[in-house]
Each structure stands twice: as C-alpha cells, then as structure tokens.
MIDOSE-1310 file (N, C-alpha, C; in nm, 2 decimals, decimal comma, always signed):
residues 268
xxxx	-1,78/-2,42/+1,17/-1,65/-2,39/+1,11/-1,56/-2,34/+1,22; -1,41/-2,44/+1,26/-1,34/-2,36/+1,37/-1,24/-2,28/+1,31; -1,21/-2,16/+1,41/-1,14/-2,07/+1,34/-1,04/-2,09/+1,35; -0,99/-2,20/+1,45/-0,83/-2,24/+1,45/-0,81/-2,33/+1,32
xxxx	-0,93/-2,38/+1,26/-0,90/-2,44/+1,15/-0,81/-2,35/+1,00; -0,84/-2,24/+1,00/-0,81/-2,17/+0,90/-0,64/-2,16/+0,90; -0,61/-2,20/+1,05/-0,47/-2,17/+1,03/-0,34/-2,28/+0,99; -0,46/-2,42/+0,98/-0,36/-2,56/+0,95/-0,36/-2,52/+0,79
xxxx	-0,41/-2,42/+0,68/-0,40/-2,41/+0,56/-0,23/-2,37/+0,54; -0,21/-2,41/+0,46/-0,03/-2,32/+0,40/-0,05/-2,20/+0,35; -0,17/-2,23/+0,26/-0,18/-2,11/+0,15/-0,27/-1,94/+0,27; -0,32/-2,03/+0,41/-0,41/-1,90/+0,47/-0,23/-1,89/+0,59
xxxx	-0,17/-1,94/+0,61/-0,08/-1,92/+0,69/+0,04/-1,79/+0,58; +0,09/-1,85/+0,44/+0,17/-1,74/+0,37/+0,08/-1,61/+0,36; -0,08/-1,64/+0,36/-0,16/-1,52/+0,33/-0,07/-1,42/+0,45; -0,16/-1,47/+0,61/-0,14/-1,40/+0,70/-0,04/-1,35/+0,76
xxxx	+0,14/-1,38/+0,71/+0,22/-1,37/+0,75/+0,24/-1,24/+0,64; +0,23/-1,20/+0,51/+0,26/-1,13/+0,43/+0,18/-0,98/+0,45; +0,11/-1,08/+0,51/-0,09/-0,92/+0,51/+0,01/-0,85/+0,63; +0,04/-0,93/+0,71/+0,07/-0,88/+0,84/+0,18/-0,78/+0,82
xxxx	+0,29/-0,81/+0,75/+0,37/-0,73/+0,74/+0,35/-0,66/+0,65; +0,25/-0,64/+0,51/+0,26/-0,50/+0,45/+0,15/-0,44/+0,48; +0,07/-0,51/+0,60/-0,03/-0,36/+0,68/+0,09/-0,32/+0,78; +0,20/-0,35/+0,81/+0,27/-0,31/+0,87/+0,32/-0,18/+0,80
xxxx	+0,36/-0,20/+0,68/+0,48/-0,11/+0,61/+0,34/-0,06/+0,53; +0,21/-0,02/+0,53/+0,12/+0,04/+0,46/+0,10/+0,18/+0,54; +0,06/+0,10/+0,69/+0,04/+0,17/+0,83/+0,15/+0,26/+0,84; +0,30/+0,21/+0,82/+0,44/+0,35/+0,91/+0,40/+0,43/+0,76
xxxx	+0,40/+0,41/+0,61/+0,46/+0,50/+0,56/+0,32/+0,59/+0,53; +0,17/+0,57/+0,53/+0,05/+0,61/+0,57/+0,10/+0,70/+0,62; +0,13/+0,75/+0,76/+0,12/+0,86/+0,82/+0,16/+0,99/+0,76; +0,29/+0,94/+0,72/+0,37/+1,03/+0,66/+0,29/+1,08/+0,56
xxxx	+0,29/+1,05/+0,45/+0,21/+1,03/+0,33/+0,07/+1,11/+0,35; -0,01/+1,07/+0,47/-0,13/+1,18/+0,48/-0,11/+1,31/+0,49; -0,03/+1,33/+0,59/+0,05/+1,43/+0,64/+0,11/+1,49/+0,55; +0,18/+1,45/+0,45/+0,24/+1,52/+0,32/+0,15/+1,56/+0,23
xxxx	-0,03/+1,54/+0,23/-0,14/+1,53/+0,17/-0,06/+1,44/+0,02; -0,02/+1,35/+0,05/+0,00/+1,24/-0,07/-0,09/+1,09/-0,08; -0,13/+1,11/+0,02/-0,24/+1,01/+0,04/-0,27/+0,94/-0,06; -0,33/+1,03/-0,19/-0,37/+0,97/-0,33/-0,26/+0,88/-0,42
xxxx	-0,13/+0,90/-0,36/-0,04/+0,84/-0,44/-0,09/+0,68/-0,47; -0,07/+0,65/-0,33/-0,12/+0,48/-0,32/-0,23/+0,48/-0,47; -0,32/+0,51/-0,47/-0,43/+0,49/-0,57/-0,35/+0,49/-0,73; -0,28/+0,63/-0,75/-0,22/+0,64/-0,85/-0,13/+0,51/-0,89
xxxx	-0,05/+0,47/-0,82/+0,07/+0,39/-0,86/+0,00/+0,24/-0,86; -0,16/+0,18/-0,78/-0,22/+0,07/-0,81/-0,21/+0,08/-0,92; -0,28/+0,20/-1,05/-0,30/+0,16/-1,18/-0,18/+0,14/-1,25; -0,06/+0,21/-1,19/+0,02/+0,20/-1,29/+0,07/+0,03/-1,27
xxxx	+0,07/-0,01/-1,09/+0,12/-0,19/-1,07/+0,02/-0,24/-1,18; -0,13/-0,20/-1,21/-0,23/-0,34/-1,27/-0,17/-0,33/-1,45; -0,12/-0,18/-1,44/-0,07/-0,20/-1,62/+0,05/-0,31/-1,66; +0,14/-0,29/-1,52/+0,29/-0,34/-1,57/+0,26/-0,47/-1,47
xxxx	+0,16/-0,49/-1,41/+0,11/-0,68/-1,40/+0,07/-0,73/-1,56; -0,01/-0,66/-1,59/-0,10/-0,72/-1,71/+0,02/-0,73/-1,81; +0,10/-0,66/-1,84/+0,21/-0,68/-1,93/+0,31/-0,80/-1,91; +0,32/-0,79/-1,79/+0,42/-0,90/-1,75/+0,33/-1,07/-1,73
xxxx	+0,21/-1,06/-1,70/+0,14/-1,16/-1,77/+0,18/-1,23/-1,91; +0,12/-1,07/-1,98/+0,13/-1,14/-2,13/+0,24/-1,16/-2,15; +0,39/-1,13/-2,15/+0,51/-1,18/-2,16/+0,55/-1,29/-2,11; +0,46/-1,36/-1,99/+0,52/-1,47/-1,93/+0,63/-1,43/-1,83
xxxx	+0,64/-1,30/-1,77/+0,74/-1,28/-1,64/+0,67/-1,28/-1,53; +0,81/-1,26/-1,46/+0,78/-1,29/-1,33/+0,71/-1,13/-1,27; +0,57/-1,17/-1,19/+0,48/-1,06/-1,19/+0,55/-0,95/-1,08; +0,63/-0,97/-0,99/+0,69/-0,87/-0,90/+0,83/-0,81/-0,95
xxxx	+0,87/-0,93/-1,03/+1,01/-0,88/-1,04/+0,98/-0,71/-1,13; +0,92/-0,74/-1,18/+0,87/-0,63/-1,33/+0,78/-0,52/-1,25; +0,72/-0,55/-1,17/+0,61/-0,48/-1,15/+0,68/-0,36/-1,03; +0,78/-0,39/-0,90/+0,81/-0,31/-0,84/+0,92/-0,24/-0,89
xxxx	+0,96/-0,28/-1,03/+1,11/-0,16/-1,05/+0,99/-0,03/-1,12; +0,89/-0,08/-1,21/+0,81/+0,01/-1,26/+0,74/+0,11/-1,21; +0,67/+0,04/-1,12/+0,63/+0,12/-0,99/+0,68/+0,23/-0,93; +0,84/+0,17/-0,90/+0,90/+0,28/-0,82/+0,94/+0,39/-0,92
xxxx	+0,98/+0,35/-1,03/+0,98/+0,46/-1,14/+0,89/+0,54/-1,14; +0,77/+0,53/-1,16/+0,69/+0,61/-1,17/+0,63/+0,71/-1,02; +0,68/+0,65/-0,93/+0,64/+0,67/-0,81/+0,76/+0,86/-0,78; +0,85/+0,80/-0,86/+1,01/+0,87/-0,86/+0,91/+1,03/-0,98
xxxx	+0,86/+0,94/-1,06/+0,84/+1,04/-1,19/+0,72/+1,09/-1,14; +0,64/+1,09/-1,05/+0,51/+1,15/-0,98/+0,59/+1,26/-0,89; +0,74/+1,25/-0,82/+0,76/+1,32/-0,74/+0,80/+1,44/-0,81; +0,89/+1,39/-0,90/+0,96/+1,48/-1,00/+0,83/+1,59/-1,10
xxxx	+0,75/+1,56/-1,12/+0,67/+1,65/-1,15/+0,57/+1,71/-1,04; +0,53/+1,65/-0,98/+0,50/+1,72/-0,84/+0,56/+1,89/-0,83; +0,67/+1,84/-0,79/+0,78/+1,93/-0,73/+0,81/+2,04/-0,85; +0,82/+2,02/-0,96/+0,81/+2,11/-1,08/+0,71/+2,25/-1,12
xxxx	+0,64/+2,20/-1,04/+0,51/+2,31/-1,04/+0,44/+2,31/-1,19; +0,46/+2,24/-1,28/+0,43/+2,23/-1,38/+0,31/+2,16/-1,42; +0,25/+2,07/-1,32/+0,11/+2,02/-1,31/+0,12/+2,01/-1,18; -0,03/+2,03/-1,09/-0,04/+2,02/-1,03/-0,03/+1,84/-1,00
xxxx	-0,04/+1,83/-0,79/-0,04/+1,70/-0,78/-0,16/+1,59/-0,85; -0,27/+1,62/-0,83/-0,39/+1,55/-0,81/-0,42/+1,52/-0,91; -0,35/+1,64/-1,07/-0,35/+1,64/-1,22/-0,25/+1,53/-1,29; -0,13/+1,51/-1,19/-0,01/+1,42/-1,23/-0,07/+1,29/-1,24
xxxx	-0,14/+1,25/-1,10/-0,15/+1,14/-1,08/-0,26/+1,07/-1,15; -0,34/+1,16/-1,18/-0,43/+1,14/-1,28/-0,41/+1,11/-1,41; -0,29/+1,20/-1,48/-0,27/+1,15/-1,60/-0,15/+1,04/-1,61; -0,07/+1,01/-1,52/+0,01/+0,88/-1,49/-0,10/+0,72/-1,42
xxxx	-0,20/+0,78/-1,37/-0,24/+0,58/-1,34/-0,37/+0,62/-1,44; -0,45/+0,71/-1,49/-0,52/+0,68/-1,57/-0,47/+0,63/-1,74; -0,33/+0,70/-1,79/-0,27/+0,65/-1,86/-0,21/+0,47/-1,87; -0,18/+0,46/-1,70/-0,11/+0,30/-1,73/-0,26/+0,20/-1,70
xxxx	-0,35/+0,26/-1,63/-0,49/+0,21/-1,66/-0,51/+0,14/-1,78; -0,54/+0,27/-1,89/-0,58/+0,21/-2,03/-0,46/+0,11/-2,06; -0,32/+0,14/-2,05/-0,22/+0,05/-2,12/-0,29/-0,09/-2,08; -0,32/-0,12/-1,96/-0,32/-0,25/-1,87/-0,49/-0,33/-1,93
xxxx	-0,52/-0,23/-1,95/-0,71/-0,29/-2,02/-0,65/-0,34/-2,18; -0,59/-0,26/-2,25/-0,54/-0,27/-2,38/-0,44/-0,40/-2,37; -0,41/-0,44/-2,32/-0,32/-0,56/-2,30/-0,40/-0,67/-2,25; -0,46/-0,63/-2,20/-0,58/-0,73/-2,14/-0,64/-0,76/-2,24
xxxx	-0,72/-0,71/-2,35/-0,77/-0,71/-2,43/-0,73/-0,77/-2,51; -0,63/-0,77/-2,53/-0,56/-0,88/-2,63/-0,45/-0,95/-2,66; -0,50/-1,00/-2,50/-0,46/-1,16/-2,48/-0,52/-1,23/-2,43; -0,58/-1,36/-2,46/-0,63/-1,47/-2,43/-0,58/-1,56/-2,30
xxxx	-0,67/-1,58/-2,24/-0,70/-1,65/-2,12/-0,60/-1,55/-1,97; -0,65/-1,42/-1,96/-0,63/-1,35/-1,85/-0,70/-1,30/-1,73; -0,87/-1,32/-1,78/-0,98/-1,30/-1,67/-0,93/-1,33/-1,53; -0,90/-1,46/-1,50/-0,83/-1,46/-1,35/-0,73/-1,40/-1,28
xxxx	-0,64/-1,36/-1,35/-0,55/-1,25/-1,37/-0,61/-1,13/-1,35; -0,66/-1,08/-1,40/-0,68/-0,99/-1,37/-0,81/-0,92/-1,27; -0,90/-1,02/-1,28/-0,99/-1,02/-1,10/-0,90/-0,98/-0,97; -0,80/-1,09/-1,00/-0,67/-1,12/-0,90/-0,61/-0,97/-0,86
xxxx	-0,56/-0,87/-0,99/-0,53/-0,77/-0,98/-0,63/-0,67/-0,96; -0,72/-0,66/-1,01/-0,83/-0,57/-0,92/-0,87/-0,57/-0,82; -0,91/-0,70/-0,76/-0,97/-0,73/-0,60/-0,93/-0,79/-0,52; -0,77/-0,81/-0,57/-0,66/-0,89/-0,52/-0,69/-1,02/-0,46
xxxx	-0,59/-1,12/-0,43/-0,59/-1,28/-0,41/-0,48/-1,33/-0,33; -0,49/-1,26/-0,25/-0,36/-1,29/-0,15/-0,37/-1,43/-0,12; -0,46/-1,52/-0,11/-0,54/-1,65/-0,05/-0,38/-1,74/-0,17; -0,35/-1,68/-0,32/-0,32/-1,72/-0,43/-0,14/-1,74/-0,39
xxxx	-0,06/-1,66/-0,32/+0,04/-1,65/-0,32/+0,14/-1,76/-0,31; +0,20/-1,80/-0,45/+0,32/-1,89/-0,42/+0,37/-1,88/-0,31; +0,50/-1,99/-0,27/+0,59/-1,94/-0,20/+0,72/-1,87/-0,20; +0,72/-1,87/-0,39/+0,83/-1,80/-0,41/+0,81/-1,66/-0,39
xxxx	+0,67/-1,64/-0,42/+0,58/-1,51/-0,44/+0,58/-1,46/-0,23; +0,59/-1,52/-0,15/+0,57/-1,54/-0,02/+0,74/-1,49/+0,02; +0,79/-1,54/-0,01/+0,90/-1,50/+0,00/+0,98/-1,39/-0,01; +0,97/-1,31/-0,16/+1,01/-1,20/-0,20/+0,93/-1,10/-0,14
xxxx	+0,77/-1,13/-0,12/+0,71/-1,07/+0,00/+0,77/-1,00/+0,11; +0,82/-1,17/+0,18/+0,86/-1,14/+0,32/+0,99/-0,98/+0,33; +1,07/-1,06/+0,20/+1,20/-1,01/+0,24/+1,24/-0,83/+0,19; +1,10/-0,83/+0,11/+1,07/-0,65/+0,05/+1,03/-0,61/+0,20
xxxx	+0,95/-0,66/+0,26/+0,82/-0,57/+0,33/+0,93/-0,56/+0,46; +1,03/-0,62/+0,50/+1,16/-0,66/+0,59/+1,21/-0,56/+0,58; +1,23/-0,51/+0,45/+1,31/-0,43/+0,42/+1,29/-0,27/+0,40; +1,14/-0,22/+0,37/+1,06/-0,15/+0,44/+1,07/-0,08/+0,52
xxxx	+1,01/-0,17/+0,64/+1,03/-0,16/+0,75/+1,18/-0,13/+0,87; +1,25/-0,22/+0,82/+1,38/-0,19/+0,82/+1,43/-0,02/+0,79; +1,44/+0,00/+0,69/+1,49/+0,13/+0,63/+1,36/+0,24/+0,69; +1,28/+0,22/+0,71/+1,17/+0,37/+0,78/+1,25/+0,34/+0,92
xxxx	+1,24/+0,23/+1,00/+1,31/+0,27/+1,16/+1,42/+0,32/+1,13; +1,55/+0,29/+1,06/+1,68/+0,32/+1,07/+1,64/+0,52/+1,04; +1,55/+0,55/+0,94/+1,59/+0,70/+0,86/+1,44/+0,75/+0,95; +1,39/+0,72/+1,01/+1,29/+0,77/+1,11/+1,31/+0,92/+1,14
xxxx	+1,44/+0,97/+1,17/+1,42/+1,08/+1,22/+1,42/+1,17/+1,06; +1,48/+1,14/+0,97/+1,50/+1,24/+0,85/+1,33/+1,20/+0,79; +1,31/+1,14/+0,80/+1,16/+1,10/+0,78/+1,06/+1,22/+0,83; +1,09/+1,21/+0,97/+0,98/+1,31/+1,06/+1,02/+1,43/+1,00
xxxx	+1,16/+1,49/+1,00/+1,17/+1,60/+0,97/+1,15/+1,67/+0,80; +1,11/+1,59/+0,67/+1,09/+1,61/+0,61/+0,94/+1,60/+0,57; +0,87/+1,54/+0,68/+0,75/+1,53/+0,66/+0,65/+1,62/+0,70; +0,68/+1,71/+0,85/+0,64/+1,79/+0,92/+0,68/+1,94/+0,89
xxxx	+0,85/+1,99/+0,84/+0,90/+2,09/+0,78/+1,03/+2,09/+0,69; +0,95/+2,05/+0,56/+1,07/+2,04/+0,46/+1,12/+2,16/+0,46; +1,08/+2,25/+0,45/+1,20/+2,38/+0,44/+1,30/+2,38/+0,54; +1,24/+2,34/+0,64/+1,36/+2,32/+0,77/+1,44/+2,26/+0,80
xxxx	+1,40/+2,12/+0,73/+1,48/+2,04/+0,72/+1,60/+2,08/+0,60; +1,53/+2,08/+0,50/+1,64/+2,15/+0,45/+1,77/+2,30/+0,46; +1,71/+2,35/+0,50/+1,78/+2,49/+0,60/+1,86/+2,43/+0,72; +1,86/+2,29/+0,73/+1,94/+2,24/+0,86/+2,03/+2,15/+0,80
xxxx	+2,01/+2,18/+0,65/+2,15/+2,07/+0,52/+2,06/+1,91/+0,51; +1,95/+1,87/+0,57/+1,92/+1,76/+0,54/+1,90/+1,70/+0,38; +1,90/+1,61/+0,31/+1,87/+1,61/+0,18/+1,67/+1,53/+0,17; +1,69/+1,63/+0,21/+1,48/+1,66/+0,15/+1,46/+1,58/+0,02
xxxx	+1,51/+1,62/-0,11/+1,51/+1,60/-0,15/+1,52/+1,38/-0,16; +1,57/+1,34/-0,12/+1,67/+1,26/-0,17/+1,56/+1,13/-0,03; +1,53/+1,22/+0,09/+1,43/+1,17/+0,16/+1,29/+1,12/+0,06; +1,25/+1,25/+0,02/+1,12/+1,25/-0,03/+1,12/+1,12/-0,15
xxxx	+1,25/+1,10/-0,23/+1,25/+1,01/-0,32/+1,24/+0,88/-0,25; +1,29/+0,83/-0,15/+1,28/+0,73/-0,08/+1,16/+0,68/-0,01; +1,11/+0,82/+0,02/+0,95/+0,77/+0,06/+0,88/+0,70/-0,07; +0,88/+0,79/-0,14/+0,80/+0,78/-0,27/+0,85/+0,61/-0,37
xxxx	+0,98/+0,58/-0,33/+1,06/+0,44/-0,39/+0,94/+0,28/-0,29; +0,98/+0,34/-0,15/+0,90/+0,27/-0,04/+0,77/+0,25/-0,05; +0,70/+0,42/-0,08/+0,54/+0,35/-0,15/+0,52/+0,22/-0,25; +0,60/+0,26/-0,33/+0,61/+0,18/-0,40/+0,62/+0,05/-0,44
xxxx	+0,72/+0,00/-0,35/+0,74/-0,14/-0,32/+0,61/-0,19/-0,22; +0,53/-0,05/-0,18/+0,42/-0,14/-0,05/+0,27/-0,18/-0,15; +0,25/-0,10/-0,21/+0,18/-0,07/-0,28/+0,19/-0,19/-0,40; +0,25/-0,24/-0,46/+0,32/-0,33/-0,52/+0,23/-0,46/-0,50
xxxx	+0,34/-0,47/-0,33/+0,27/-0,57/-0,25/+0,13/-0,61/-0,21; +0,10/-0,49/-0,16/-0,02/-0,45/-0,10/-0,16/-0,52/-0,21; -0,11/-0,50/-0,35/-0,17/-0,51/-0,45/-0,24/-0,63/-0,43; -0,17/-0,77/-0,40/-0,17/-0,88/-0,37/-0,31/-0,93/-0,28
xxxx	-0,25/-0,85/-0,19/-0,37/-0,87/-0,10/-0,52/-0,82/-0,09; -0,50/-0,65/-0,17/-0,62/-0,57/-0,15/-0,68/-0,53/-0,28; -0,60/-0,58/-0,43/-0,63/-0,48/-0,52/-0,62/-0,39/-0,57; -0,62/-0,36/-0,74/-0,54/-0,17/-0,75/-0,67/-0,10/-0,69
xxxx	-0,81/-0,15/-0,71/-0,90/-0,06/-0,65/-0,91/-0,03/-0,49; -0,86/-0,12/-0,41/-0,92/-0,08/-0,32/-0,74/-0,04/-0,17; -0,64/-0,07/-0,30/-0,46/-0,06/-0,19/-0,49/+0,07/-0,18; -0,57/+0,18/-0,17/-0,51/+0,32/-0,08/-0,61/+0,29/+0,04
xxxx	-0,70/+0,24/-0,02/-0,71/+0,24/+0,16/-0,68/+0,18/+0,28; -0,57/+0,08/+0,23/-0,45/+0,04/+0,32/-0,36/+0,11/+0,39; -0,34/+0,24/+0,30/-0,24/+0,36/+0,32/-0,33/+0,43/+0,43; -0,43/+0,46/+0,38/-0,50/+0,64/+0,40/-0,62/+0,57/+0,55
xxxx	-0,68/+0,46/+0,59/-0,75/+0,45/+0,70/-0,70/+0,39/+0,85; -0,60/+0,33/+0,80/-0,53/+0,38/+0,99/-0,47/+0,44/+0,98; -0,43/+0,54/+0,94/-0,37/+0,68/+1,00/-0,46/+0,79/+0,97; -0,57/+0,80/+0,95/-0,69/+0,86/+0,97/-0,71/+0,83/+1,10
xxxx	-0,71/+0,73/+1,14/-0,80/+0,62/+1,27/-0,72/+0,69/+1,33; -0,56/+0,65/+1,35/-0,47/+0,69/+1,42/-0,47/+0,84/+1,49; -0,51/+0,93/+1,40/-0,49/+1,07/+1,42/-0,63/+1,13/+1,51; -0,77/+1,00/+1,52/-0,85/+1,07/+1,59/-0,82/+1,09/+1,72
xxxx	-0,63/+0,97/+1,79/-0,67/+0,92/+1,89/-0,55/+0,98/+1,96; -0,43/+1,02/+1,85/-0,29/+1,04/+1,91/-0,28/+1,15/+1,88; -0,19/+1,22/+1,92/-0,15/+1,34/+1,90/-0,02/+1,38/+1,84; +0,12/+1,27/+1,91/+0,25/+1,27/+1,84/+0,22/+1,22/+1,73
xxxx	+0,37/+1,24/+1,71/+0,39/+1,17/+1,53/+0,44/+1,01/+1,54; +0,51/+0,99/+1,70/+0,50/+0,83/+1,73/+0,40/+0,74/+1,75; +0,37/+0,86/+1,85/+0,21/+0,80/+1,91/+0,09/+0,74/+1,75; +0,12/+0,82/+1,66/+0,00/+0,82/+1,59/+0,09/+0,73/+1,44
xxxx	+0,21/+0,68/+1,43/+0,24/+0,58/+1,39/+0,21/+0,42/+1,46; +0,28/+0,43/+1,58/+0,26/+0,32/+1,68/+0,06/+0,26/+1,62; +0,04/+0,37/+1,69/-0,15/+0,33/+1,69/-0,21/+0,27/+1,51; -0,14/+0,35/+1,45/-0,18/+0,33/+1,28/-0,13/+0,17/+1,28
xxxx	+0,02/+0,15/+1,30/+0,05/+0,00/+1,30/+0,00/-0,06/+1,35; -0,06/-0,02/+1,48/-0,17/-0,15/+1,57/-0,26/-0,18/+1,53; -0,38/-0,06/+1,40/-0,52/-0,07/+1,37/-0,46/-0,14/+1,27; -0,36/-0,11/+1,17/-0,38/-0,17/+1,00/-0,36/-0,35/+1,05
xxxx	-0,28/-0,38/+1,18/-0,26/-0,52/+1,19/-0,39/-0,59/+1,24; -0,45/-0,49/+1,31/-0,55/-0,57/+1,41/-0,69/-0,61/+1,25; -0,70/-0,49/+1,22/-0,85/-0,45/+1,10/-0,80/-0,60/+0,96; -0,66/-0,61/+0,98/-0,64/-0,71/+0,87/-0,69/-0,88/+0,92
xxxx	-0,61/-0,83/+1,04/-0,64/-1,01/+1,10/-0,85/-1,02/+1,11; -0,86/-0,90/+1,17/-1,01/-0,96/+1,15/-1,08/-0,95/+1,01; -1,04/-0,89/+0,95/-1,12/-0,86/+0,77/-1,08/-1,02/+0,73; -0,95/-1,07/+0,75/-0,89/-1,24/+0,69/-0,99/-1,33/+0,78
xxxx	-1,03/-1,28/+0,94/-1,10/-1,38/+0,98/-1,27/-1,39/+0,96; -1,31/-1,25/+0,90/-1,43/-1,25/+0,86/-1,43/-1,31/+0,74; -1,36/-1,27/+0,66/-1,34/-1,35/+0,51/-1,37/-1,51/+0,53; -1,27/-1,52/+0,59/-1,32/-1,71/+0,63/-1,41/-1,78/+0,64
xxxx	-1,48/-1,72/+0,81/-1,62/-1,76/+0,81/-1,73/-1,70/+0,73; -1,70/-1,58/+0,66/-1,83/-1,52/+0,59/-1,82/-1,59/+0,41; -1,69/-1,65/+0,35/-1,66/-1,62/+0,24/-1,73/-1,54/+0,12; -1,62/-1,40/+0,16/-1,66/-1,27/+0,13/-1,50/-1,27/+0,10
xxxx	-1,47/-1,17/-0,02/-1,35/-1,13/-0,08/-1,26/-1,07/+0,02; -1,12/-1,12/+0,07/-1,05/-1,06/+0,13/-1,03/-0,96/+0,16; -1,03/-0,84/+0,04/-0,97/-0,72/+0,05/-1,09/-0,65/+0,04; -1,20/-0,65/+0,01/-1,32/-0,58/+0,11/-1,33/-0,63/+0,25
xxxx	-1,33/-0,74/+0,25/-1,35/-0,77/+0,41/-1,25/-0,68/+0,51; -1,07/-0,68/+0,47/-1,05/-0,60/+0,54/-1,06/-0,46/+0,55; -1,11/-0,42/+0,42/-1,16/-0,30/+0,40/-1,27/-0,20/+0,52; -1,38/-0,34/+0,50/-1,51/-0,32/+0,61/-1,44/-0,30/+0,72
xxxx	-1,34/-0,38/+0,79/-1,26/-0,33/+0,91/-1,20/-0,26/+0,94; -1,19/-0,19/+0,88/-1,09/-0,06/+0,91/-1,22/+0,08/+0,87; -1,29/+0,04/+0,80/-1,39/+0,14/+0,80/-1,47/+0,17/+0,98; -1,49/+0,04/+1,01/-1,55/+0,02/+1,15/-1,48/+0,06/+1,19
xxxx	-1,34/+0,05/+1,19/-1,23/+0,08/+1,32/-1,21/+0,24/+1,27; -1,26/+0,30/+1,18/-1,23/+0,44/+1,15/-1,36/+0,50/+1,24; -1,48/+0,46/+1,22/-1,62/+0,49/+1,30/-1,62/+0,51/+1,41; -1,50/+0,39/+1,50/-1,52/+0,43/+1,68/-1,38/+0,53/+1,69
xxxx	-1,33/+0,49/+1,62/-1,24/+0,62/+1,63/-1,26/+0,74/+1,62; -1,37/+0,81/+1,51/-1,40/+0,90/+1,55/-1,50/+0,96/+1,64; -1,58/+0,84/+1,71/-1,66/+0,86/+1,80/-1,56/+0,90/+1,90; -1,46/+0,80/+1,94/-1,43/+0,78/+2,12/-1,33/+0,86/+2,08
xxxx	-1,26/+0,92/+1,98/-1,14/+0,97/+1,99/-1,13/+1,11/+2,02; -1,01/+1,17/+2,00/-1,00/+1,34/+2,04/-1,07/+1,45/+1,97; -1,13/+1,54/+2,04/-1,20/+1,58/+1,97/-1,08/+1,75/+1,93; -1,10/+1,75/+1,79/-1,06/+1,91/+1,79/-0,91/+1,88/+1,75
C-alpha cells in the first residue's frame, strides 16, 4: 500500500487539511487552558457538542450550524459559574456535560436509524466530512487562529496573572469569555475528527509535551503547535496503513510524543 496513495482521495485530502488546522487551534488555545488548570473543559463541552449533535440529527439540521452556537453557550455558562464561587470548577463541568450526556443518549434513544451517527460522534469520522462541512471547517478554525495571534498579548496576560492584568484596566473578564467562546468552536470541530470521548486530548497532550521541553510561553505554544500537527499527520498516516480508527490512532501519537518528551525533556 503506497502512502502517497492516500493523498489522491478527496475525502483523505478535506480530512487532512481540517485535522491540520484544528490541531492547530486545539494546540495555541491548549496551553492557555492547561495553564488556567481548565484543561477539563475540552471534555465537558464534547458532551454537551454529542447532546446538541444528536438533537440536531433528529431534527434534520444542519449539524455545526446548531452545534457551535450551543457549545459556546455553555462554554460562556461554565465560565460564569466558575467564577461565582458557587460550585466549584470540576463540580460545574460535571453537572453541565453529564447532564447534556443523558439529554443526547435520550434522543438517541428515540429515534430510529442514528447508530452511525452517533459512533461518528463518539469516535469521530473525520474520513466522513462533506465539503460543505469542509468548508465551514476551514473558515472557523481561520478564524481561531486568526483572533488568538491578533489578542495574543491580552491572552498571555490573562492567563499567567489575571489580577494583574486586571489592575493594569485589561478586560479579564471579557478575555476569559473569548477563550472559553474559542474552546468552543475548536472543540466543536475537533469533535469531527477525534470524538466527544477522546477531543481533550487534543487540548491537554501537546502542551503537556510542549512544557517538558520549553520554558516560555512562545516557546511552549510554538512547540505544542509543532507536536499536535506532526502526532496528527502520523496518527492519519498510521490509520491508513494499519486501518485502525482515526482518532485513537492520533491519540496513540501524541501519547508517544508525550513519552520522549518526558524522557529527553527538561527536567524540574
């Protein structure tokens, strides 16, 4: 089997162009996000994308359009109780994706002919992507990306010292919501390719990887972007020749690439 073959497919070419850019935008807003100890968010907000997929199934909508305004709502309503002190974090996120969990099994449940659908949404099927679906891909994850370089610095400084930031008139506040809107739409995405079970660790293992090796907060973005691109392209090229599910395969690689990282990287 040649490997240059995999790339005359349409359906492995829209794959690889989408993987590519929302391990891009998984990788910049990852750091932040670990760093914030929000890491678990990613996980939280899969369950709530597989509830408001499975809904929008059974309605017959269009599965992104529905699925990232809901997302980011919730994403907004995790911050907002966060920050309340009224539940803790790890308790929020718990009772928000384990709640849109059951909604998404209960809808599943009763409607007829969704099985593939919803494999799709658990263990994701990026291989599956329209081009319209390819598209709105491109032009979210664009956009991403886009908006973290332009607000980069109010990023760093809300991520490293919100009080300071805020004591210097920054809107912390208004930052933090943007991060949390941006998970959102990646995570969304991400879904596609990796599943609600396995999209945080799109978030949470290159910039684990990242942090064995760098020390800035550039340095250890730059590096996080380089692993989540490199660990995707080989998980898509192991998938190929091994046919083994996508989004474990890239999973396995990034676990490897977390292993020598913590071997060869900094110690302490």
């Amino acid at each position: 089997m040649s490997l240059l073959s995999m790339f005359s497919y349409h359906f492995m070419q829209r794959a690889l162009l989408v993987g590519v850019l929302v391990s891009l935008c998984a990788a910049l807003l990852g750091v932040s996000l670990v760093l914030k100890r929000y890491s678990m968010i990613g996980d939280g907000l899969s369950h709530v994308g597989f509830g408001a997929l499975a809904i929008a199934s059974a309605l017959r909508l269009a599965p992104l359009a529905v699925t990232v305004p809901v997302v980011a709502a919730a994403a907004v309503l995790l911050l907002r109780v966060r920050g309340s002190g009224r539940v803790k974090g790890d308790a929020a996120i718990a009772i928000i994706s384990s709640s849109a969990l059951a909604i998404g099994v209960i809808v599943v449940s009763l409607t007829r002919g969704m099985s593939t659908e919803v494999t799709s949404y658990l263990f994701g099927s990026i291989l599956s992507l329209s081009r319209g679906d390819t598209v709105l891909s491109v032009i979210l994850s664009l956009a991403v990306i886009a908006l973290f370089v332009l607000l980069y610095p109010r990023l760093f400084a809300v991520t490293f010292d919100e009080t300071f930031a805020r004591a210097t008139g920054a809107r912390a506040e208004l930052y933090n919501t943007l991060l949390a809107v941006l998970t959102a739409v990646t995570v969304v995405l991400g879904m596609r390719m990796m599943g609600a079970l396995l999209i945080s660790s799109l978030i949470i293992f290159p910039a684990i990887s990242a942090m064995r090796l760098c020390r800035s907060f550039r340095g250890v973005i730059l590096c996080a972007a380089a692993i989540s691109v490199i660990c995707f392209l080989f998980g898509m090229t192991g998938s190929y020749v091994f046919e083994t599910p996508s989004g474990a395969s890239i999973v396995a690689a990034e676990l490897i690439a977390f292993g020598f990282c913590s071997l060869f990287g900094r110690k302490g």
